[in-house]
Each structure stands twice: as structure tokens, then as C-alpha cells.
N, C-alpha and C positions, 0 to 999 in steps of 0.2 A: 496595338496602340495603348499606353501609357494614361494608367487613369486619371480623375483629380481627386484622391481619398475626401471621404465627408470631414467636416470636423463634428467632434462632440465632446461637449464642453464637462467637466471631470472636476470633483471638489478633492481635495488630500483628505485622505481618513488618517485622524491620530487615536480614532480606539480601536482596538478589538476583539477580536471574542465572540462565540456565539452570539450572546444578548447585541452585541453593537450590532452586527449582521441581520437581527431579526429586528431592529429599529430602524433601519433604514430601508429592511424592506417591508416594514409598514409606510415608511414616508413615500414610497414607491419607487425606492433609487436601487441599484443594485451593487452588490460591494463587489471590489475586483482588484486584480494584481497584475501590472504590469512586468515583466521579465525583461532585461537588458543587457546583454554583455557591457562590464564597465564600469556600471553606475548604478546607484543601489536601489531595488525593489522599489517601484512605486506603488502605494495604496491609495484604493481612490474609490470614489462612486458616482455613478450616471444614473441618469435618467432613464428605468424601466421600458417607458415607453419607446423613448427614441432609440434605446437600445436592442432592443428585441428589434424593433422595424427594421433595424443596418443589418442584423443576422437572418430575421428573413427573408428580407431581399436581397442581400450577397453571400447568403450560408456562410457556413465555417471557415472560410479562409478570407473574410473582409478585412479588407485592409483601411485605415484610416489615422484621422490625426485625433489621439488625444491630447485637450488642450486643460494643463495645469497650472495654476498660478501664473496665466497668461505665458505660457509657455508648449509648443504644439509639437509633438512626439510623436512620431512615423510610426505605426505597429498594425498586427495583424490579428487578428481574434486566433487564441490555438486550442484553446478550451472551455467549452461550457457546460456548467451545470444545473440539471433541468429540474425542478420539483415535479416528483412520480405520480402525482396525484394530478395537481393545474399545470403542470407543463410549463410554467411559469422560470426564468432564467433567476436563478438564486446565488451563482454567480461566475464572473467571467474570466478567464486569462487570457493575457494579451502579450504577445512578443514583439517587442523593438526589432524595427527595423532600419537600414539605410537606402537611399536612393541606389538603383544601382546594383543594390546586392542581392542575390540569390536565394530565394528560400524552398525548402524540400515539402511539398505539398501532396496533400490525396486531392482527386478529381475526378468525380463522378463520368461517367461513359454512359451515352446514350445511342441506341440504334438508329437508323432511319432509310425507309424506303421498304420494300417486300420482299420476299426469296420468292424462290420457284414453287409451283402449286405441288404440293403433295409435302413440300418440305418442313419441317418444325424448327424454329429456331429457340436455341436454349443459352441464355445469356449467362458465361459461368464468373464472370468476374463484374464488381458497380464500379468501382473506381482501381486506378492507376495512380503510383509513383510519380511525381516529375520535381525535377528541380526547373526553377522558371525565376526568372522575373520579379522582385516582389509585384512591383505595378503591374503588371502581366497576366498575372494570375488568371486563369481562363474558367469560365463559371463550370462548362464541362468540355467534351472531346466526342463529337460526334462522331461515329463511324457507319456507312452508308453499308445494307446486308441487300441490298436492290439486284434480283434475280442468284443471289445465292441459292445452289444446287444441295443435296445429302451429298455429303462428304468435307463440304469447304469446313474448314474454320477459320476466325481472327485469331491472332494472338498479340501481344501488347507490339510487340515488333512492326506491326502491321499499320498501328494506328498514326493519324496524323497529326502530329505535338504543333505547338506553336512555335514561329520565329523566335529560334534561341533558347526553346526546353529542352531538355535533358530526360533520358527515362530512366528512371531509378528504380521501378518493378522489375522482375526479371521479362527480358525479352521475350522469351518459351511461354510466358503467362496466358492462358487460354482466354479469350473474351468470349469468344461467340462460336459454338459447337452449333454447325448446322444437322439436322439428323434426321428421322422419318415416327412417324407417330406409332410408339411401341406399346406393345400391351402387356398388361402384366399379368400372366398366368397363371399365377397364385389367384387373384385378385377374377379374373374369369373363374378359373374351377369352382371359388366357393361362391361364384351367381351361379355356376349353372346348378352347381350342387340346390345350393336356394330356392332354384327352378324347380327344379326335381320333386326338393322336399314338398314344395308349396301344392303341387300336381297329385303327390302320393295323400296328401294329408285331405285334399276335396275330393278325391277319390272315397278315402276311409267315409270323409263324414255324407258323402250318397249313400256310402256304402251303412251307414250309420242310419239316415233317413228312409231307406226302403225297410231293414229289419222294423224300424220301429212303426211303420207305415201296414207289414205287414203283421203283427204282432196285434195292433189295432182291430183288424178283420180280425181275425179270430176269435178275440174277446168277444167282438160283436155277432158270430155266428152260435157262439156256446151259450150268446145269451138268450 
């Protein structure tokens, strides 16, 4: 089903430069670049708040309308970046898009339901390749592991795309390696070792506690 993108409403930026970038995000806006086949670079900035909100609640591939000089432009979020410190978006790329046309997206893969008892499931891939839909765009791709056996695995081939995507990872792509809970040998020998040591060394110091225990008597008979 065919979403209805938000609008968010975008001023033209005609300076820039670090300092213009660090004054708008004092005013709380964030600068950003719109990308277009066709038509030249738009520079713009929104509103932090309202922004950040559209990327946390539709992640990296939201789709919406930015609106310019009263004019609303189809695009998708393809890039953001984050300050390492508050996490804070500092700033954003965005691709033009059209009604209709196809864009090449990642998309997160979640499991859902339980394997067989004794089994471990080890998820070897987060997201998948798909070409889809702009409007389309699917938040994730569930694929159900419910009574998966040691031995099964997914692989992207396996998963269920939506009406009209396309898989652009490789098919052979591993998702989900079911397998049995292994121990790591290395990882035993130096506990037991550990064991050992810990057993030989309150050993020693009994063995440390009687000499000195008897050493006492003695003192005490000579005297």
C-alpha cells in the first residue's frame, strides 16, 4: 500500500560554509542537500525537531515531500549525519524522487516465532538489498524461524519481499544459520586450568597455615 509522504516545510540556504552550518544549528534548523537527476542541487534547512522525529519514526529510507518556495519535491532521506558526542543530526541528504519509480534501498530483517529446543539461532545478515517502490518502501522483512531444527538455514532467497520488489543482495546471502550451542575449548581449558590453579594455591596456603601453626608450638614449648 502506497503511503501519503509528510510534508516539511524547508527555507533556501544561500550561504555556506562551516560557520553558516554552525548558525543554523544554533537556531535549531538543520542544513541539508537535496540531490536530483536534472535539476540543480537544492540547499535548504528544516526544522531539527520535526526532522529528527520523520527519521526516527521512519529510519533511513523516509520518504517525503520537501516543500521549497512553496513548491513540494518527492524525495527520500539517503544520508545522515550524526554528531559523535549528542547524536544530534548535523546534517541531511536527500534524493529526488518520482511517483512510480524505483529506488535501490537496505532494509532491516527481523526474525519472529522460536526454533526447536536445543537449537541456537545465529542471525548472520541485519538487512537486505531490494529495489522497491519508492512509496513502498517496507520498514523491515520479517521472516518467521518457528520450529527451525540444527541444520536449517534462511538465506535472502528465501525471504518474503513485497508486492513488486526486487532482491538486489545476492540470493546465496546467508540470514539465519540455525545451529546447536558450541563450546569453545580454548575458552574451557583456561577455566579449568583457573580451577586447578585456584585448588593448588588453597592448598599451598593450608599448607602455609599448619607450618606456621606448628612453628608457634614450638616457640611455645622452648619457652
Amino acid at each position: 500500500m502506497a503511503i501519503t509522504p509528510p510534508v516539511v516545510k524547508a527555507e533556501k540556504r544561500e550561504e555556506f560554509g562551516k560557520g553558516s552550518a554552525r548558525r543554523l544549528r544554533r537556531d535549531g534548523k538543520i542544513p541539508g542537500v537535496l540531490y536530483e537527476a536534472g535539476i540543480d542541487n537544492v540547499h535548504f534547512a528544516v526544522d531539527r525537531i520535526e526532522m529528527t522525529a520523520l527519521v526516527r519514526n521512519n529510519g533511513t529510507n523516509a520518504i517525503l515531500e520537501l516543500e521549497v518556495d512553496g513548491e513540494q519535491l518527492l524525495c527520500m532521506v539517503k544520508h545522515v549525519d550524526q554528531n559523535v558526542l549528542s547524536l544530534e543530526i548535523d546534517h541531511i541528504d536527500l534524493l529526488g524522487v518520482k511517483r512510480g519509480e524505483k529506488v535501490t534501498v537496505e532494509v532491516p530483517v527481523v526474525t519472529e516465532g522460536e526454533a526447536a529446543d536445543g537449537a541456537v539461532v545465529l542471525q548472520e545478515a541485519d538487512v537486505v538489498e531490494i529495489e522497491v517502490d519508492a512509496l513502498n518502501i517496507p520498514d523491515e522483512i520479517t521472516v518467521s524461524i518457528e520450529g527451525k531444527e540444527i541444520g536449517d538455514t534462511i538465506s535472502a532467497a528465501d525471504l518474503q519481499l513485497p508486492a513488486g520488489a526486487e532482491l538486489i543482495s545476492d540470493p546465496e546471502l546467508l540470514i539465519v544459520n540455525v545451529t546447536f550451542q558450541q563450546v569453545d575449548e580454548e575458552l574451557e581449558a583456561a577455566a579449568a586450568e583457573a580451577e586447578e590453579g585456584g585448588s593448588e594455591a588453597g592448598a599451598d596456603a593450608d599448607a602455609t597455615v599448619e607450618i606456621a601453626d606448628g612453628g608457634e608450638g614450638d616457640e611455645g614449648a622452648s619457652e
